[in-house]
KEMARSE-915585 format. One record per residue (C-alpha): residue in three letters; chain; x, y, z. Coordinates in steps of 0.05 Angstrom, whole numbers, plus 5000, padded with zeros to 4 digits. Example, Ala and Ser with C-alpha at 12.3 -4.5 7.8 and 13.67 -1.06 7.14 Angstrom:
 res chain   c1   c2   c3
 ALA     A 5246 4910 5156
 SER     A 5273 4979 5143
This chain:
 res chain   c1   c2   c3
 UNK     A 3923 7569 2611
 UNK     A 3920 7533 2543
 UNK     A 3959 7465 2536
 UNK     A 4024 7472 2523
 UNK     A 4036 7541 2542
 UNK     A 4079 7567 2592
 UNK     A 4085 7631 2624
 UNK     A 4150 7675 2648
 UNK     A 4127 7727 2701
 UNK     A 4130 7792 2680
 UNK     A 4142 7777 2613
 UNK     A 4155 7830 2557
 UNK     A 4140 7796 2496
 UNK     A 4107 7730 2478
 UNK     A 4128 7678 2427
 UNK     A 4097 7623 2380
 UNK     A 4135 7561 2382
 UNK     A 4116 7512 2317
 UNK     A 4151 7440 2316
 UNK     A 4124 7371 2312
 UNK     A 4185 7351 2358
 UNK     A 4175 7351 2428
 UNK     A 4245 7351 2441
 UNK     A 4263 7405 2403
 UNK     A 4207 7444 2426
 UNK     A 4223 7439 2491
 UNK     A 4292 7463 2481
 UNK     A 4264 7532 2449
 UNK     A 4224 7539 2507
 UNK     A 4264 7524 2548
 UNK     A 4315 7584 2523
 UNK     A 4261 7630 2511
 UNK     A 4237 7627 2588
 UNK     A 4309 7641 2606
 UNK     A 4316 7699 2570
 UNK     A 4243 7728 2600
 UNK     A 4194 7718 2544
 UNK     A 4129 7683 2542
 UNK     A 4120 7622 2510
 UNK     A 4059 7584 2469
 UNK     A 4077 7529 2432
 UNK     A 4040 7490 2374
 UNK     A 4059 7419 2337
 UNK     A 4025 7427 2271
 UNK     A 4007 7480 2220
 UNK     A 3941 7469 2240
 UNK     A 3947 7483 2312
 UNK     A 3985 7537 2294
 UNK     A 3938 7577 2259
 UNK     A 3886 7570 2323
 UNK     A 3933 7596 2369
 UNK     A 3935 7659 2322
 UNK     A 3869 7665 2322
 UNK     A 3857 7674 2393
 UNK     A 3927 7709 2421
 UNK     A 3976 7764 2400
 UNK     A 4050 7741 2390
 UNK     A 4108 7788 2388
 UNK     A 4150 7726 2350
 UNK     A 4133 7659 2318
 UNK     A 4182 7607 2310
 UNK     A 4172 7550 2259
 UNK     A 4208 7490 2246
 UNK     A 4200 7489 2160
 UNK     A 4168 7418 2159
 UNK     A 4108 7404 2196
 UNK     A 4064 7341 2196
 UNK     A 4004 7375 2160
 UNK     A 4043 7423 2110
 UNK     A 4103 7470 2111
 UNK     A 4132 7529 2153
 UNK     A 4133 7571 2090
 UNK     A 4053 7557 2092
 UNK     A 4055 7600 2159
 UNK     A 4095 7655 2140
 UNK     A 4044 7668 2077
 UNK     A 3996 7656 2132
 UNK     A 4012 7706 2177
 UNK     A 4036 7758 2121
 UNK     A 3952 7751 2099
 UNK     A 3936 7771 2168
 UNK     A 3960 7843 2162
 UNK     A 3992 7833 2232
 UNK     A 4055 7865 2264
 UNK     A 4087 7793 2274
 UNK     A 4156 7771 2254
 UNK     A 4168 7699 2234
 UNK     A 4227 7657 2225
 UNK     A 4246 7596 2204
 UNK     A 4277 7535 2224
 UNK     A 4305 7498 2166
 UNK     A 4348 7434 2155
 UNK     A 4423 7444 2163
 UNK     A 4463 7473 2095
 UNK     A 4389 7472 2060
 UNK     A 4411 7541 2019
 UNK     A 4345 7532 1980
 UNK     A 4294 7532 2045
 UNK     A 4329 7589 2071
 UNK     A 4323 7638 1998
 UNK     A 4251 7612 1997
 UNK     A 4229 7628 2072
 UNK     A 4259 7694 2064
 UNK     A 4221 7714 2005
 UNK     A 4164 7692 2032
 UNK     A 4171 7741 2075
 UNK     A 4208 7710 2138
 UNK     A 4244 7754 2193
 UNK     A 4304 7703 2182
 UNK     A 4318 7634 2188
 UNK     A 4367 7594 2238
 UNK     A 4396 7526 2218
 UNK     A 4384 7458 2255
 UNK     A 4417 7435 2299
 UNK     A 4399 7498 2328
 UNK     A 4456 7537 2356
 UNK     A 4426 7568 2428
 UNK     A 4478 7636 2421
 UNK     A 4448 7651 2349
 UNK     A 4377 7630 2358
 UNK     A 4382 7679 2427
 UNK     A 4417 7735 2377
 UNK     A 4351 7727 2329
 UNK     A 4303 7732 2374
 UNK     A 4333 7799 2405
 UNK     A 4343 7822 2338
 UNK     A 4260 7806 2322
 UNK     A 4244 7836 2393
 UNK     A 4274 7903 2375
 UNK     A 4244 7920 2316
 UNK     A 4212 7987 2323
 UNK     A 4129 7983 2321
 UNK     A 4130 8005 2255
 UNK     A 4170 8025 2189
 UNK     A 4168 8102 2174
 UNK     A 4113 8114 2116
 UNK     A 4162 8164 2093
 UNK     A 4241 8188 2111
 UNK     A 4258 8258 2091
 UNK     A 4328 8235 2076
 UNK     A 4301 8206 2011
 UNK     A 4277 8267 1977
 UNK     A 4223 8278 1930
 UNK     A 4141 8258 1920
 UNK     A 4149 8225 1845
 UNK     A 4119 8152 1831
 UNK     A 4183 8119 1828
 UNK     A 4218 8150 1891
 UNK     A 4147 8129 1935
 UNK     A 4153 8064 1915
 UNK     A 4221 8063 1939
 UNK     A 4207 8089 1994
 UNK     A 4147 8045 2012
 UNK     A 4202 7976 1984
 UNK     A 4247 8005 2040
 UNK     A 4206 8011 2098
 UNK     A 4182 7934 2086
 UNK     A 4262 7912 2080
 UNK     A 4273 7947 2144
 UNK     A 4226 7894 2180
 UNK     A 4268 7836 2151
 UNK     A 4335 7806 2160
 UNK     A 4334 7787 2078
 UNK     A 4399 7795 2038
 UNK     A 4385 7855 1992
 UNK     A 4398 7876 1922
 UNK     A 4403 7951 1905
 UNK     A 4406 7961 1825
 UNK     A 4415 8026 1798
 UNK     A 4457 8071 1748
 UNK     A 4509 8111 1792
 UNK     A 4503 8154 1835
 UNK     A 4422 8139 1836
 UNK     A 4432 8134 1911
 UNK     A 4447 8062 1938
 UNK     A 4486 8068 1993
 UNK     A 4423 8130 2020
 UNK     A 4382 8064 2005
 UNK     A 4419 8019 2044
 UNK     A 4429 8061 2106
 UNK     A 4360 8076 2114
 UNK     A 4338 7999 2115
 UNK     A 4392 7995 2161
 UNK     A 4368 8059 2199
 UNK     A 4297 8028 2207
 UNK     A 4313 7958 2219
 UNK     A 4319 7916 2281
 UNK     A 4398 7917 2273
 UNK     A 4403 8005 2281
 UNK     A 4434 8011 2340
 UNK     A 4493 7964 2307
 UNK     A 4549 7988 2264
 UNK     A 4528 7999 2186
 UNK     A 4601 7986 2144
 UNK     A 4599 8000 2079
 UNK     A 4657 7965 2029
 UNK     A 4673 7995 1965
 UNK     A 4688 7926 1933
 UNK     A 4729 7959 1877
 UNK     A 4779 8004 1919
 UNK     A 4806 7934 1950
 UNK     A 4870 7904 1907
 UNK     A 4855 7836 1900
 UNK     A 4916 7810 1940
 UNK     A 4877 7839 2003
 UNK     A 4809 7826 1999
 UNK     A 4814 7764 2041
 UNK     A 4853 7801 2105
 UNK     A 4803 7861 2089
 UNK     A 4738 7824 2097
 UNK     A 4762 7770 2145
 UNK     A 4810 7795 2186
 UNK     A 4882 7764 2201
 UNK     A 4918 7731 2258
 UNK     A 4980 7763 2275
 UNK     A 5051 7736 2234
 UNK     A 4997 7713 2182
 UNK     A 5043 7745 2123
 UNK     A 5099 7799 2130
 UNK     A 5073 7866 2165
 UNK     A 5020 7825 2203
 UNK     A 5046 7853 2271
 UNK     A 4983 7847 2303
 UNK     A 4910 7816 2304
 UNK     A 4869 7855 2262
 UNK     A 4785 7851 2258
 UNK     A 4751 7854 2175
 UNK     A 4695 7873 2156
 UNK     A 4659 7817 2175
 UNK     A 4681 7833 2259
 UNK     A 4673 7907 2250
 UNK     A 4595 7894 2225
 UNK     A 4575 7828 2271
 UNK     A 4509 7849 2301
 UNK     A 4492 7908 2246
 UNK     A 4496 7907 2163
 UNK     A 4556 7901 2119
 UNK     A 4539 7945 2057
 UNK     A 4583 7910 1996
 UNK     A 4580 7966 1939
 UNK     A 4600 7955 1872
 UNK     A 4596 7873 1886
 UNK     A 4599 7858 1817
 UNK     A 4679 7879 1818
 UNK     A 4697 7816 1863
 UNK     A 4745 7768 1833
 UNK     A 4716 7700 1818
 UNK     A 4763 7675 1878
 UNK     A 4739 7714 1930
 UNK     A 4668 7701 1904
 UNK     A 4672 7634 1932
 UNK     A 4703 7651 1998
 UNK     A 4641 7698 2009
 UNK     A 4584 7660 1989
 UNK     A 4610 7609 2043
 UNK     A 4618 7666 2099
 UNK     A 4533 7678 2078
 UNK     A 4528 7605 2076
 UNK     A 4554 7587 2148
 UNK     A 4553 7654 2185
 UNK     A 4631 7635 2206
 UNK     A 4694 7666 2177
 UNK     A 4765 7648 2183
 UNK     A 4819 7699 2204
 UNK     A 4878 7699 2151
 UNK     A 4932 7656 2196
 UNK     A 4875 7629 2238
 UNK     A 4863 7549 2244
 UNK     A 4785 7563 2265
 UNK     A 4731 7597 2233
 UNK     A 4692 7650 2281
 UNK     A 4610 7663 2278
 UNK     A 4591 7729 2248
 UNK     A 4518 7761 2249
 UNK     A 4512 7810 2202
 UNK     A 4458 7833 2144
 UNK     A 4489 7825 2077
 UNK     A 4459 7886 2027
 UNK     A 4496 7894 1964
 UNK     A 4497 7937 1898
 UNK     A 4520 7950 1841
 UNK     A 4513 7995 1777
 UNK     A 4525 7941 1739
 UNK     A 4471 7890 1706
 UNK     A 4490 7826 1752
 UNK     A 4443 7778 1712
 UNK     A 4489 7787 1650
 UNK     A 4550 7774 1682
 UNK     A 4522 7705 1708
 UNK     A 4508 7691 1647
 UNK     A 4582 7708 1615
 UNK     A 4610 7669 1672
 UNK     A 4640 7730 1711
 UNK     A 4589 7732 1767
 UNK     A 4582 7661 1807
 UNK     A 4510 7641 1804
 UNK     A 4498 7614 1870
 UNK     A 4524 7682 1900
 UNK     A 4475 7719 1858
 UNK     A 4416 7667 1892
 UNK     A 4445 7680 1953
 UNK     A 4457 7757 1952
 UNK     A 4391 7775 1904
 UNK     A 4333 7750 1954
 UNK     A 4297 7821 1944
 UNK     A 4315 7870 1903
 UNK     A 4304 7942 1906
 UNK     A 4310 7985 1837
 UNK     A 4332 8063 1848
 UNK     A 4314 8091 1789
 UNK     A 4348 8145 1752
 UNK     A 4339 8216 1772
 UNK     A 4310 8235 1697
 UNK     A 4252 8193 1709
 UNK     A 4244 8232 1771
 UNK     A 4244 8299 1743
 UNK     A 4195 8333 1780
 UNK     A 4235 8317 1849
 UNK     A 4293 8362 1815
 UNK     A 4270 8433 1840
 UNK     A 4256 8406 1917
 UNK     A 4331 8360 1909
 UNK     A 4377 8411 1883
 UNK     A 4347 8466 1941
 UNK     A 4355 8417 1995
 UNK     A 4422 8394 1971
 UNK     A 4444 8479 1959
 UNK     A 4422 8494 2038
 UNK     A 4466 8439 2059
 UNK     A 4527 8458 2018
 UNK     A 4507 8537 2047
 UNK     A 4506 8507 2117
 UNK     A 4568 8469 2107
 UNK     A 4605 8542 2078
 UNK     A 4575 8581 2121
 UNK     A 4537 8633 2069
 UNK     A 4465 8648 2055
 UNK     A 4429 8595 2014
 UNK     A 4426 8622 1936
 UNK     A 4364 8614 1899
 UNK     A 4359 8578 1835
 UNK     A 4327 8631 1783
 UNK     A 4281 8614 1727
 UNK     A 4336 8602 1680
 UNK     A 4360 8547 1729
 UNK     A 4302 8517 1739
 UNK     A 4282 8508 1665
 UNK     A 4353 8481 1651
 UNK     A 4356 8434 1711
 UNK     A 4287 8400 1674
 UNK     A 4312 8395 1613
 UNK     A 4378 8360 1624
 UNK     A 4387 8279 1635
 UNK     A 4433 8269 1687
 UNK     A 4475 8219 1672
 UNK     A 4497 8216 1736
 UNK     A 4438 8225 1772
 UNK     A 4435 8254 1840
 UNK     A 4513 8251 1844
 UNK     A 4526 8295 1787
 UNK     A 4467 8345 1812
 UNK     A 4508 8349 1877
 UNK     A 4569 8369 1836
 UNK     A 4539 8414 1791
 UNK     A 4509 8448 1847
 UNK     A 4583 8451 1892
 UNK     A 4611 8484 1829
 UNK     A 4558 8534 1816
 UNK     A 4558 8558 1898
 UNK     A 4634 8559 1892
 UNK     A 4641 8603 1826
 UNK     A 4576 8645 1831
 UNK     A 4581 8675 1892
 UNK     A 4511 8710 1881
 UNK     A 4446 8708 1912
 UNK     A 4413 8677 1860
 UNK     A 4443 8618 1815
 UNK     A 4428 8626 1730
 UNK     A 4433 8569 1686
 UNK     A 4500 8601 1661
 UNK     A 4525 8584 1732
 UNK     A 4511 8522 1723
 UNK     A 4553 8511 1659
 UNK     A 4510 8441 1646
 UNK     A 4554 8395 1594
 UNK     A 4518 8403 1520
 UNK     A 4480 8342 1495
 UNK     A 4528 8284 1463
 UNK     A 4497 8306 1394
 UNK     A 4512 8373 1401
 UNK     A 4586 8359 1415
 UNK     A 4601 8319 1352
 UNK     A 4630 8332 1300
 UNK     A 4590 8345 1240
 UNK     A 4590 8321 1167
 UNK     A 4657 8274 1189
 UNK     A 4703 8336 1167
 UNK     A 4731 8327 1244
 UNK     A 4774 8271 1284
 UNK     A 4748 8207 1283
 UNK     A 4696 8186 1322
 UNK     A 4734 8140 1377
 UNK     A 4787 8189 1370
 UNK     A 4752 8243 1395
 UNK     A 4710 8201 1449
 UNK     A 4776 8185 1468
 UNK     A 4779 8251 1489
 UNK     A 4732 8274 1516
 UNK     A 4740 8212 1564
 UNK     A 4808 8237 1578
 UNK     A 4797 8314 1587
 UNK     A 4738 8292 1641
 UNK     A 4783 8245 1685
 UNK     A 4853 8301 1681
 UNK     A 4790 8345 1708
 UNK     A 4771 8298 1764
 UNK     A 4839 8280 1787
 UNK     A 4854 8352 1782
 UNK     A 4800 8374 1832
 UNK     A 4816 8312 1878
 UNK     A 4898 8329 1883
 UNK     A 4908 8268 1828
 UNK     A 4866 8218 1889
 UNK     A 4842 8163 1845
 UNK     A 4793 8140 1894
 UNK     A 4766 8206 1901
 UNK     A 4771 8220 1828
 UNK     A 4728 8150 1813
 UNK     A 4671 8179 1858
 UNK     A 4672 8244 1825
 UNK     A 4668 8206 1760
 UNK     A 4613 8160 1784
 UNK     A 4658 8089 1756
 UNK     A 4696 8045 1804
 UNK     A 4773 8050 1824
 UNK     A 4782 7990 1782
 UNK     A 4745 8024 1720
 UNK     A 4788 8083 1731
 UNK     A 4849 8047 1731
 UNK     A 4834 8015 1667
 UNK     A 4819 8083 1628
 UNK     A 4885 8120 1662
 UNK     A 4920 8056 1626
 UNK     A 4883 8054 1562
 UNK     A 4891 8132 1553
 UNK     A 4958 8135 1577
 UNK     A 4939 8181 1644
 UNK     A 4996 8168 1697
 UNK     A 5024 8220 1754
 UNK     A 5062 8257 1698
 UNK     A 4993 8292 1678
 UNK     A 4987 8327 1752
């Protein structure tokens, strides 16, 4: 046995322990025996990179300043050895900056000195359970194109990270599918995945939403109640449409990410939370930093790695193998024979741009089943909105422009809330905006109840 090793019997796993602080060191070790792992430890980078050489780790743990170089040295390090090994990172207490950087330098995660024993047990557990490897490819996400492989590829490495993520996309280009399969891959899958529709909250609420409240907190508290935060400790709280969070509650969340605590509405101390922040949002969250709507450090915080889904008409030979997969589903979930789209379908389903994306394929598709009720589906069936060219007025002898936008706008949401039984939430989704978008138009267009 090498100095400075120790051994627990019948160990499952084995870890790397890197700190030029005996004392510290020995604490790790210490709680990593307890909980039944094997234990090497090291005191420089140097030393470090020896032990790798010779033994197979299941974990290394590194302390971010070493006496010959840095902890983000090892994690490049290790990432260059094309091994199976996750690393994370001890960094100085409230150091925001070391964290961001160790995580996109590929680290597991990072825990905070002085290092609390309960989360630094919860990380390694979390590390331990990652499955042996990522999926090369997940069915759920449909279709061979460039783009969707090198989503697919993006995912599978996020899965084997604890790294805030950032999904862009137009709507309805499948973020939330993105999210839950990072989740479904990840260390953290057997843990609850709760996703929050940031722009269905009224602002008055957030707080009590995503933090929870103490009982005779405000009037019609009569009871303790968990947030979002509680219901997702241990898994991954999905935060869609981010960029619609007042400036307020900004702050409040970037110090949840910040400290891992939150306070209960009513409550005099903050609790620890575990959970994987991933986020979205349709919206381009770089310009809204920039206008002052979208706090900066949040952004840093939230935008670690991001993952693009890109549009579904720069995926256009997926659409054929999409629209039959989604068509057996809605056929399973009715209970009839799957139709078949003809020729006609086909060729119109290529041509047109799908604003938006595979959202508005779904619907499209829904309608078709529900008013064809043939064997075969015909680009009639389909009844595919006409180009925004073809739908103007020509030569200016019509409305005026904004006038007639106007309604078209308001013709398309009295259709949505019509399907939905006048549910804006419902309608929103259909429309592929926010509650908070919709709310605006129904005001600006004069839209209220009366319309049902």
């Amino acid at each position: 046995m090498k100095r400075g090793e120790r051994r627990a019997p019948q160990r499952s796993a084995k870890v790397l322990v890197v700190d030029d602080e005996p004392d510290i060191r020995e604490l790790l070790e210490l709680t990593l025996l307890k909980m039944g792992l094997g234990v090497a430890s090291a005191g420089s980078l140097a030393e470090a990179k020896e032990r790798l050489k010779d033994e197979h780790y299941d974990l290394c743990l590194t302390d971010m300043r070493l006496p010959d170089g840095e902890g983000l040295e090892l994690v490049r390090h290790i990432g260059g050895l094309g091994v199976d090994l996750p690393v994370a990172v001890i960094t100085a207490h409230g150091s925001a900056e070391n964290a961001v950087a160790a995580l996109k330098a590929g680290a597991f995660d990072y825990v905070s000195k002085p290092v609390g024993l309960d989360q630094l047990r919860a990380l390694v557990r979390s590390a331990l359970s990652l499955p042996a490897s990522a999926p090369a490819k997940d069915q759920q996400l449909l279709g061979t194109s460039a783009p969707l492989a090198q989503v697919r590829e993006l995912i599978g490495k996020l899965a084997r990270t604890q790294a805030p993520v950032y999904i862009s996309g137009e709507s309805g280009s499948g973020k939330e599918l993105a999210a839950r399969l990072i989740h479904e891959n990840g260390a953290r899958r057997e843990k609850p995945f709760v996703p929050v529709n940031c722009g269905a909250i009224p602002e008055t609420l957030m707080e009590s939403e995503f933090f929870g409240y103490k009982k005779g907190a405000f009037t019609g508290a009569a009871e303790d109640r968990e947030g979002f935060f509680q219901a997702a400790n241990g898994g991954t709280l999905f935060l869609d449409e981010v960029a619609e969070l007042p400036l307020a509650m900004q702050v409040k969340l970037l110090r949840a990410i910040q400290e891992k605590r939150v306070r209960k509405v009513g409550a005099t101390q903050e609790d620890p939370v575990d959970v994987r922040l991933i986020s979205a949002t349709h919206q381009n969250l770089s310009v809204l930093v920039a206008s002052g709507r979208f706090r900066q450090d949040l952004f840093y915080r939230l935008n670690v790695i991001e993952l693009k889904m890109p549009p579904l008409r720069e995926c256009r030979e997926d659409v054929p193998g999409i629209a039959e997969s989604i068509l057996e589903r809605l056929a399973r979930q009715n209970g009839i024979p799957t139709p078949r789209l003809d020729a006609s379908a086909l060729e119109e389903l290529a041509r047109y741009d799908f604003p938006g994306n595979v959202r508005e394929l779904e619907n499209i598709l829904e309608r078709a089943l529900a008013l064809s009720g043939k064997s075969e589906i015909s680009a009639e069936d389909l009844r595919l909105a006409p180009s925004a060219e073809a739908e103007l007025p020509s030569g200016g002898a019509g409305e005026a422009l904004p006038d007639y936008l106007d309604g078209l706008e308001r013709k398309a949401i009295l259709e949505a809330l019509g399907k939905t039984g006048f549910n804006r939430t419902a309608a929103a989704k259909l429309l592929g905006i926010t509650f908070r978008q919709l709310r605006y138009r129904m005001q600006r267009l004069g839209i209220t109840d009366e319309n049902r």
